[in-house]
N, C-alpha and C positions, 0 to 999 in steps of 0.2 A: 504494500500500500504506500502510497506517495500523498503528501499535504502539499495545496498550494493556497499560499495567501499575494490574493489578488488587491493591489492600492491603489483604488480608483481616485482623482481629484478632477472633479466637474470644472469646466469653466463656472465662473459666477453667476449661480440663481441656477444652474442645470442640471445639479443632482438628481431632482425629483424626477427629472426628464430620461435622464440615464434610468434612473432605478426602473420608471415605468416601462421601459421597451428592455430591461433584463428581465421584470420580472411576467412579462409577456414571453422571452424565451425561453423560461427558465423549466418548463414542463419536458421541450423536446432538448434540454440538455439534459435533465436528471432520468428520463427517457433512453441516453445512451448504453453501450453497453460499457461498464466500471466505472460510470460516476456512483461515488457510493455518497458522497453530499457536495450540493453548490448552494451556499446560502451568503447571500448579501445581509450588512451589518454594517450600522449608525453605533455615532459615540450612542455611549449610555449616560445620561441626564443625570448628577445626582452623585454619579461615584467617584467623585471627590481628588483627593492628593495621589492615588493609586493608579490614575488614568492620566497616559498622555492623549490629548482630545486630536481627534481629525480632524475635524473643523466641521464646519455647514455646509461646505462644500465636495467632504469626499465619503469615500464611504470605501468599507470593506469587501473582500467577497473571500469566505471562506470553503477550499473543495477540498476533499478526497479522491481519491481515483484508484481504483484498482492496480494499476500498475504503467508506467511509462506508455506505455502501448496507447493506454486508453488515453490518455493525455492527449497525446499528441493526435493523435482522431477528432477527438474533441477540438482541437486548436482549427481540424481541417474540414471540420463538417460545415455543409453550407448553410445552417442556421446560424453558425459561429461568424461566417463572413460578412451573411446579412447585417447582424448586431452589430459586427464592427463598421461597416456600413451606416449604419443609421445615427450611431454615435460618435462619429470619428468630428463631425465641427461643435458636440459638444465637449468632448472631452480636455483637458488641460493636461494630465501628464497620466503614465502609466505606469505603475512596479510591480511585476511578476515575480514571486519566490517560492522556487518546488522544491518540496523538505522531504527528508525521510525520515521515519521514527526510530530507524537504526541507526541508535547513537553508542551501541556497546563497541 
């Protein structure tokens, strides 16, 4: 299994915009085969000295994946194009990081 945490930051005022047409994709992404989770995620309000805040403008996307294989399918599937298609003049910048949980 492979983690990837995805750093979205919207141009200003486009989050919501983003968020809407991800989470319009998001049925025929977790629909693939080895997404095991894709889930977009906001600061959380409230939690305090603990949390470095993303701001208003960005937001997370937290996935699993079955294994490198699936990823990268994923990357190529042409719903993934569309979305990057629809979002590419609202977005501001993008950081992709695929993790393993093999840290022994």
């Amino acid at each position: 299994m492979i983690h990837v945490l995805a750093h979205i930051v919207a141009k200003p005022g486009e989050r919501a915009r983003i968020l809407e047409i991800m989470l319009a994709n998001r049925p025929a992404v977790l629909a693939e085969d080895g997404c095991l989770a894709y889930e977009p995620a906001i600061d959380l309000e409230g939690a305090g000295a603990i949390q470095t805040p993303l701001g208003p403008d960005a937001f997370m996307v937290v996935e699993r994946w079955a294994d490198l294989a699936a990823l990268k399918a994923h990357a190529a599937a042409p719903h993934m194009k569309a979305y990057a298609e629809a979002t590419r003049d609202l977005v501001a910048s993008r950081t992709i990081h695929v993790l393993t949980p093999d840290v022994a």
